[in-house]
N, CA, C and O atoms as a Tinker XYZ file with bonds, in Angstrom:
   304  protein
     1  N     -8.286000   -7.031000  -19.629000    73     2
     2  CA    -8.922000   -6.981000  -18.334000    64     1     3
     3  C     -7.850000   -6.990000  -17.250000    63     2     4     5
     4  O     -6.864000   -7.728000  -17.259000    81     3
     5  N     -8.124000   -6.163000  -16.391000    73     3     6
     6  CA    -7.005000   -5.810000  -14.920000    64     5     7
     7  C     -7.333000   -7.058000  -14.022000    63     6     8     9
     8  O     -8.483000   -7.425000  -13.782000    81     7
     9  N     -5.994000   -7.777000  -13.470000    73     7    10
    10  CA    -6.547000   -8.897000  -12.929000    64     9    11
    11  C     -5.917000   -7.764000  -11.585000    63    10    12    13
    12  O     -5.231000   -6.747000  -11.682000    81    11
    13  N     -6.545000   -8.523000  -10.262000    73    11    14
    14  CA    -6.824000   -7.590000   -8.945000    64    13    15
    15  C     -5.432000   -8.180000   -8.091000    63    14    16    17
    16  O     -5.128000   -9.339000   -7.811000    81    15
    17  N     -4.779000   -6.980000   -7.824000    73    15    18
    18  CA    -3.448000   -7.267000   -7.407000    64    17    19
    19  C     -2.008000   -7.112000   -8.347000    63    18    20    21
    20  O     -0.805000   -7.014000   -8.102000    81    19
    21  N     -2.892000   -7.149000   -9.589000    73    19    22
    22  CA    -1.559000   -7.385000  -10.436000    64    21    23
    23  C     -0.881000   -5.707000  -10.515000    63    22    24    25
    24  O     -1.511000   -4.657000  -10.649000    81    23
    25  N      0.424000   -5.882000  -10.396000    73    23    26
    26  CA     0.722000   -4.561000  -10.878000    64    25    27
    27  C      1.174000   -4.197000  -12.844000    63    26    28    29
    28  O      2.104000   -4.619000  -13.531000    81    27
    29  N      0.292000   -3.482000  -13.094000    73    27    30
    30  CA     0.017000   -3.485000  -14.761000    64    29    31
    31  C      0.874000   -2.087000  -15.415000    63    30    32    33
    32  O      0.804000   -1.833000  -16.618000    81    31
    33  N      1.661000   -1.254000  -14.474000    73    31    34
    34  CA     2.361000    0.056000  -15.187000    64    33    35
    35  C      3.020000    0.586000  -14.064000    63    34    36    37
    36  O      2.812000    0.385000  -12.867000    81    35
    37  N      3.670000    1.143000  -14.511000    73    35    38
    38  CA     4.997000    2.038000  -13.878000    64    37    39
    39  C      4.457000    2.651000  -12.849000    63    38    40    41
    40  O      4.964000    2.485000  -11.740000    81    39
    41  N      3.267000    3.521000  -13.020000    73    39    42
    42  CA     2.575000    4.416000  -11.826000    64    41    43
    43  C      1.939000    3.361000  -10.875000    63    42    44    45
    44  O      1.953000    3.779000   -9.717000    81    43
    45  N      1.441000    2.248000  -10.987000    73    43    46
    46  CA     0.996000    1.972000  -10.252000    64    45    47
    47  C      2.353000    1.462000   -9.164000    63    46    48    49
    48  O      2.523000    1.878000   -8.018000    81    47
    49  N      3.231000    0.446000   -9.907000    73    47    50
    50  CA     4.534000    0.531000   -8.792000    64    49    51
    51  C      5.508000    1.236000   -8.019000    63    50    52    53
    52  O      6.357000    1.034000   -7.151000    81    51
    53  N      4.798000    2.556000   -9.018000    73    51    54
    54  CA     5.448000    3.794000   -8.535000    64    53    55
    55  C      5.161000    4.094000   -6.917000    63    54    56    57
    56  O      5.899000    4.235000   -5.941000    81    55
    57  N      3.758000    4.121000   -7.119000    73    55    58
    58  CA     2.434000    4.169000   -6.073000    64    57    59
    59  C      3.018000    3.523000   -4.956000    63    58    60    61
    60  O      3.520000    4.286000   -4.131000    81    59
    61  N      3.091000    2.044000   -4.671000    73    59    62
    62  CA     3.146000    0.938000   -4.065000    64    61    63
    63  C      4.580000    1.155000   -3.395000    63    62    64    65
    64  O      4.772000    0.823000   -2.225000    81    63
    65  N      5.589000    1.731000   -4.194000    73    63    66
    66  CA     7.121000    2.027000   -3.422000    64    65    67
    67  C      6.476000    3.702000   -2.604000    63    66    68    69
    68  O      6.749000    3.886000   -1.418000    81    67
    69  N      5.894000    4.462000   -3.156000    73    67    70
    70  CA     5.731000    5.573000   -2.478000    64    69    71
    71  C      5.038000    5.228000   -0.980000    63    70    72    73
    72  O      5.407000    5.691000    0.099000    81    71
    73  N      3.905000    4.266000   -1.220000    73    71    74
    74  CA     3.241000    3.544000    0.320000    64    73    75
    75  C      4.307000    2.992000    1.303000    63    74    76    77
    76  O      4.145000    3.272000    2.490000    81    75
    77  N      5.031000    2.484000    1.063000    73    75    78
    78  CA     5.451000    1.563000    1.275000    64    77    79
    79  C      6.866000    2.841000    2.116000    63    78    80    81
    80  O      6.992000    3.156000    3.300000    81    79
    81  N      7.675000    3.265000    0.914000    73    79    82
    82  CA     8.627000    4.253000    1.685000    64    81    83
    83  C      7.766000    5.160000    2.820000    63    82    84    85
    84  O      8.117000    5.038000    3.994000    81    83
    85  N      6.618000    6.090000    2.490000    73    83    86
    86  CA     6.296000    6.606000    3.919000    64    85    87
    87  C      5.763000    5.969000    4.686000    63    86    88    89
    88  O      5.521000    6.588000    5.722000    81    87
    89  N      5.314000    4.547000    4.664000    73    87    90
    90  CA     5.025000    4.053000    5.950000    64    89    91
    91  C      6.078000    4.013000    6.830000    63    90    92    93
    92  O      6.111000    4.244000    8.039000    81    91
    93  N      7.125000    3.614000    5.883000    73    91    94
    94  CA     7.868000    2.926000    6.744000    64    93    95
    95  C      8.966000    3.928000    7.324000    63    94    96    97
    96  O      9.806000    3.438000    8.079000    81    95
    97  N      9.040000    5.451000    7.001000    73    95    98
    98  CA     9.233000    6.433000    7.639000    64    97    99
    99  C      8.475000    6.808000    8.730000    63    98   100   101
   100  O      9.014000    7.101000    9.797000    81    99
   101  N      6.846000    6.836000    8.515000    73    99   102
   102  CA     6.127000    7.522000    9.444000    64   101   103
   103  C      5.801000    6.722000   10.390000    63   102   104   105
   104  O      4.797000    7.164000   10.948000    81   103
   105  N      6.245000    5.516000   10.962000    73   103   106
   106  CA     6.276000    4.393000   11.597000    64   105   107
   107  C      7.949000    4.157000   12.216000    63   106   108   109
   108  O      8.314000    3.208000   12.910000    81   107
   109  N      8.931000    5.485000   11.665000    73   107   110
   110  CA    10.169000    4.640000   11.707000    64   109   111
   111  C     10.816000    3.300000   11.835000    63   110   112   113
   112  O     11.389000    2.831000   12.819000    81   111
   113  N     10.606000    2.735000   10.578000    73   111   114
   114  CA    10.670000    0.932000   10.082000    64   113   115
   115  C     11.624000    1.395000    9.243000    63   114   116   117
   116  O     12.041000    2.543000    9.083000    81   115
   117  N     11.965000    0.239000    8.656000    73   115   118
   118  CA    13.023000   -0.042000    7.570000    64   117   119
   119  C     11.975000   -0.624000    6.605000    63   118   120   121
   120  O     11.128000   -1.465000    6.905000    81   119
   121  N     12.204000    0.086000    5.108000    73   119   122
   122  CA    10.988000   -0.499000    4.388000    64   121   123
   123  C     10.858000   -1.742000    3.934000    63   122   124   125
   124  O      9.914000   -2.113000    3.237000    81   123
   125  N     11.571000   -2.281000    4.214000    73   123   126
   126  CA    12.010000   -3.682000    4.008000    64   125   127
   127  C     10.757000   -4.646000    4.711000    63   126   128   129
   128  O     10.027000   -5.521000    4.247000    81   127
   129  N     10.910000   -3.974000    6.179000    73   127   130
   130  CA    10.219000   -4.503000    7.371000    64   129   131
   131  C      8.554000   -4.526000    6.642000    63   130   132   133
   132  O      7.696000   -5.402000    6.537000    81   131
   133  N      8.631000   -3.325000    6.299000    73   131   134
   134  CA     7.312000   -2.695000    5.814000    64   133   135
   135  C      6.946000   -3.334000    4.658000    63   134   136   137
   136  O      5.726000   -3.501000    4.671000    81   135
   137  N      7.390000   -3.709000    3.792000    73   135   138
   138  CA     6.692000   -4.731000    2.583000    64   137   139
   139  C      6.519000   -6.140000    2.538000    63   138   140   141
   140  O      5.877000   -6.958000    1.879000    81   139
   141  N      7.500000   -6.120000    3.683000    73   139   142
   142  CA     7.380000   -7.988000    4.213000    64   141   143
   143  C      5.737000   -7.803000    4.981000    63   142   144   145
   144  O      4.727000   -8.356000    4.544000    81   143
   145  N      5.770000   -7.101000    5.929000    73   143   146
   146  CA     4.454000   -6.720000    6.721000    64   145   147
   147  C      3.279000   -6.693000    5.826000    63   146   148   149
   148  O      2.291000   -7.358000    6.136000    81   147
   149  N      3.294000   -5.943000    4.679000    73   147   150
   150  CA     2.015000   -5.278000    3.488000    64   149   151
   151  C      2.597000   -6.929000    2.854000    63   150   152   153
   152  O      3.321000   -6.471000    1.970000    81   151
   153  N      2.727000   -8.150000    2.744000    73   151   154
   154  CA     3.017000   -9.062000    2.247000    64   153   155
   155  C      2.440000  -10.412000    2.537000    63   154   156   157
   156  O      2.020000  -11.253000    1.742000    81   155
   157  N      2.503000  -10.443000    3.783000    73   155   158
   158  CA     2.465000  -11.560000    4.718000    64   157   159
   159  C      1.099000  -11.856000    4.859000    63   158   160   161
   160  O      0.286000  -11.083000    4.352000    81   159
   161  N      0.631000  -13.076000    5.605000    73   159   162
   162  CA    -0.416000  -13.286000    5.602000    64   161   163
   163  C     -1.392000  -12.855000    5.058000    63   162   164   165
   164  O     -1.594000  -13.677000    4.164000    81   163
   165  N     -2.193000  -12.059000    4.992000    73   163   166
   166  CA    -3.797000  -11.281000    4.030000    64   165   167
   167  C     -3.253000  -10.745000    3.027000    63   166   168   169
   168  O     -3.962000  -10.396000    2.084000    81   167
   169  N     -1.721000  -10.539000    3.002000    73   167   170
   170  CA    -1.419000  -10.265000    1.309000    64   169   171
   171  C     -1.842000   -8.906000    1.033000    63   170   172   173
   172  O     -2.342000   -8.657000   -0.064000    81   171
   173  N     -1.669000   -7.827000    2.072000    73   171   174
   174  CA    -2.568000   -6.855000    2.351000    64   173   175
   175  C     -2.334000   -5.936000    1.093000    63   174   176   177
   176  O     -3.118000   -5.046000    0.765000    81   175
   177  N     -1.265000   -6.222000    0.478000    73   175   178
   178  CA    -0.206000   -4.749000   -0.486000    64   177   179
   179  C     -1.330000   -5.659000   -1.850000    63   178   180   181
   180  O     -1.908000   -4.756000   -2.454000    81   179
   181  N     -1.724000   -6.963000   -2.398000    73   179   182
   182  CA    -1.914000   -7.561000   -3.348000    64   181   183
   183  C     -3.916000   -6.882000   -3.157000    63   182   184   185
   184  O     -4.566000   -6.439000   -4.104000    81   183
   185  N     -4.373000   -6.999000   -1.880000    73   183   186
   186  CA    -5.602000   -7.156000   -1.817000    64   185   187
   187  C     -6.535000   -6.142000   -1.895000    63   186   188   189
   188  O     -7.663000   -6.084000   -2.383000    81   187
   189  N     -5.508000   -4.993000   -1.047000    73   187   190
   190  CA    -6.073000   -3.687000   -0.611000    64   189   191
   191  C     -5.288000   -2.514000   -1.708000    63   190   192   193
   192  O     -5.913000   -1.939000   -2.599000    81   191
   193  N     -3.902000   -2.318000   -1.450000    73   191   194
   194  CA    -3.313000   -1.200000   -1.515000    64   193   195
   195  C     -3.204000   -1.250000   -3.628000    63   194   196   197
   196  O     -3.474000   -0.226000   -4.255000    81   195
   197  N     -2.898000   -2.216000   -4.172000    73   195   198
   198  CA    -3.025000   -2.503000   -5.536000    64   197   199
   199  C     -4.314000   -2.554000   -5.995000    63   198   200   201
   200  O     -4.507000   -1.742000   -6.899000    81   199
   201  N     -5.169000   -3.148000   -5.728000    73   199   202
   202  CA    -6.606000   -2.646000   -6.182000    64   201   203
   203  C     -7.001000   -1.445000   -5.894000    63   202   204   205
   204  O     -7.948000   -1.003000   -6.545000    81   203
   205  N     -6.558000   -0.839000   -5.143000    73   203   206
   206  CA    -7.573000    0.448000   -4.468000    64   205   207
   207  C     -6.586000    2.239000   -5.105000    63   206   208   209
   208  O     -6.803000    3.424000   -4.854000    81   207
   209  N     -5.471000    1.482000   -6.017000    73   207   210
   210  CA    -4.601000    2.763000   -6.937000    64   209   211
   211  C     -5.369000    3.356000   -7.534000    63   210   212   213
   212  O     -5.395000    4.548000   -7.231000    81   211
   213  N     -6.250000    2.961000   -8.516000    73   211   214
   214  CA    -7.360000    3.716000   -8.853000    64   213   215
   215  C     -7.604000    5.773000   -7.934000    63   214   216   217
   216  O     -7.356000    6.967000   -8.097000    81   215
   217  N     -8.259000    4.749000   -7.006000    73   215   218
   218  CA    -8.750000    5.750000   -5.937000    64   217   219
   219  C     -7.406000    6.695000   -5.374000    63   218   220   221
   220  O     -6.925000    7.779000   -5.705000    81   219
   221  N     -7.073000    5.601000   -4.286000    73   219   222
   222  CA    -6.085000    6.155000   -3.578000    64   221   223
   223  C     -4.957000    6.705000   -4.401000    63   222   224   225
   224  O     -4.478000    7.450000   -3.546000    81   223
   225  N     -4.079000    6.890000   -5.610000    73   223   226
   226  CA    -3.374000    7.623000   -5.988000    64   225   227
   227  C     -3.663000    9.388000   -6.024000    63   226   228   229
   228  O     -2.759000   10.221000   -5.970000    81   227
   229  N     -5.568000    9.793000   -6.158000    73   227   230
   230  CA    -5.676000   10.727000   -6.505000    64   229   231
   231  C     -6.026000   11.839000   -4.915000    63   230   232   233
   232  O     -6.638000   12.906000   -4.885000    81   231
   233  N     -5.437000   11.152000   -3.865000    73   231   234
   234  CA    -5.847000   11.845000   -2.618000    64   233   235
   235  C     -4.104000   12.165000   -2.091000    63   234   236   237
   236  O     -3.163000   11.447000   -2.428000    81   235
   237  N     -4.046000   12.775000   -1.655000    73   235   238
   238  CA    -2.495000   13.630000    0.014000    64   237   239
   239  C     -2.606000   12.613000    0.332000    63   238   240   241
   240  O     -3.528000   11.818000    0.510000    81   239
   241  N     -1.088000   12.643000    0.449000    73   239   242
   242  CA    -0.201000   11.503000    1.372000    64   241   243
   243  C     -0.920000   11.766000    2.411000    63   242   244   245
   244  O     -1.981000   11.287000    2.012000    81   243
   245  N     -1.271000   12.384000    4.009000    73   243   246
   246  CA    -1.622000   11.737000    4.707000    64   245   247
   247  C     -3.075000   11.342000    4.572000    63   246   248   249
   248  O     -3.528000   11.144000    5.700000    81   247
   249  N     -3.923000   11.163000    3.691000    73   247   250
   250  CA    -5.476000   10.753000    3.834000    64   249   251
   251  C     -4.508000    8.766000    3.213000    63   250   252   253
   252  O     -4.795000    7.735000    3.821000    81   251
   253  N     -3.684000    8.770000    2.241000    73   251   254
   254  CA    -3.285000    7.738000    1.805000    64   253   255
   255  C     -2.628000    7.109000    2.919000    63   254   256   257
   256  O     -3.308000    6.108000    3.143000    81   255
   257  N     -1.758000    7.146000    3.669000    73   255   258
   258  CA    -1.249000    6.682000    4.965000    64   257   259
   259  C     -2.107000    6.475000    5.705000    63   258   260   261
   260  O     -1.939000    5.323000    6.104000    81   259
   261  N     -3.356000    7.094000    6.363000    73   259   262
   262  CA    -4.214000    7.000000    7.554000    64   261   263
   263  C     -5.129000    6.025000    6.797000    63   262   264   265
   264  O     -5.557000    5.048000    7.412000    81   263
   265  N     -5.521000    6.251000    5.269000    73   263   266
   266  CA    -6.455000    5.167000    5.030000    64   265   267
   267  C     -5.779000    3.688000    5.476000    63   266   268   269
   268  O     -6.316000    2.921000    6.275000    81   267
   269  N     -4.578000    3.458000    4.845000    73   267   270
   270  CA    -3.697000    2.160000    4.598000    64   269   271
   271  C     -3.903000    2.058000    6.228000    63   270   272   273
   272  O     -4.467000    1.002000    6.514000    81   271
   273  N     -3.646000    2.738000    7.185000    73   271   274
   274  CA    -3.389000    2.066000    8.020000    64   273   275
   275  C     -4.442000    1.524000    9.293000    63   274   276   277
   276  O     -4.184000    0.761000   10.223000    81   275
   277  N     -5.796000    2.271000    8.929000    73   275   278
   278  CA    -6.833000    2.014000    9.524000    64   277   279
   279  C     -7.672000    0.730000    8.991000    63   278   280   281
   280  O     -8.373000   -0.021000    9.670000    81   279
   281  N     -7.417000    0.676000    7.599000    73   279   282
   282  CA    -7.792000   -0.749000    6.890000    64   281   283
   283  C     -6.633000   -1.834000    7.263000    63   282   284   285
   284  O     -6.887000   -3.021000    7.058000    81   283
   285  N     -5.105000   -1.385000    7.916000    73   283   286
   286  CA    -4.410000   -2.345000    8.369000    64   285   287
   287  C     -5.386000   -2.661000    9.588000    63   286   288   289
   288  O     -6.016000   -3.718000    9.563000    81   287
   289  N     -5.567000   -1.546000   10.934000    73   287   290
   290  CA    -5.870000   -1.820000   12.055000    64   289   291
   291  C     -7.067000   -3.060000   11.638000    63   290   292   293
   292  O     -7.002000   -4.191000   12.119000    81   291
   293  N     -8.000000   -2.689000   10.802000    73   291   294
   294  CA    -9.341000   -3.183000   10.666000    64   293   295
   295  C     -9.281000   -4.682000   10.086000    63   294   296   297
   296  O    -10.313000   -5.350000   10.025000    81   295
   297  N     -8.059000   -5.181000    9.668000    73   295   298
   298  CA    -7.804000   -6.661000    9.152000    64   297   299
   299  C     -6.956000   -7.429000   10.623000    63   298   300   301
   300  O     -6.955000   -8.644000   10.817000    81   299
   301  N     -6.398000   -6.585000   11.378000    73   299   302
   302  CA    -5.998000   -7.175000   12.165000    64   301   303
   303  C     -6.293000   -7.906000   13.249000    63   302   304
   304  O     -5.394000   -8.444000   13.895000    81   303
């Protein structure tokens, strides 16, 4: 059984560095900045972006960026 958040295979961390590098391009951040951020408080990278690989791996980078970041706006 998949526990929620956990990262369980290569693609999915694959996934999670790919989020993570274009945010923090298309935001011009340092990704560093950017996983501390997807980290912090709501745990957003554990809650949202790791449970939701399933889905979100099989859509374009920008529907994956605009989702991540409208579910950021929407926790904030």
């Amino acid at each position: 059984m998949k526990n929620e958040g956990t990262l369980l295979n290569k693609n999915e961390l694959e996934f999670v560095v790919f989020c993570i590098e274009n945010l923090a391009l298309r935001k011009n951040l340092n990704a560093r900045d950017v996983y501390a951020a997807l980290t912090a408080k709501n745990d957003f990278l554990n809650s949202y972006i790791i449970p939701g690989y399933s889905f979100l791996h099989t859509q374009d980078k920008e529907y994956i960026l605009n989702d991540i970041e409208e579910a950021l706006e929407l926790r904030a």
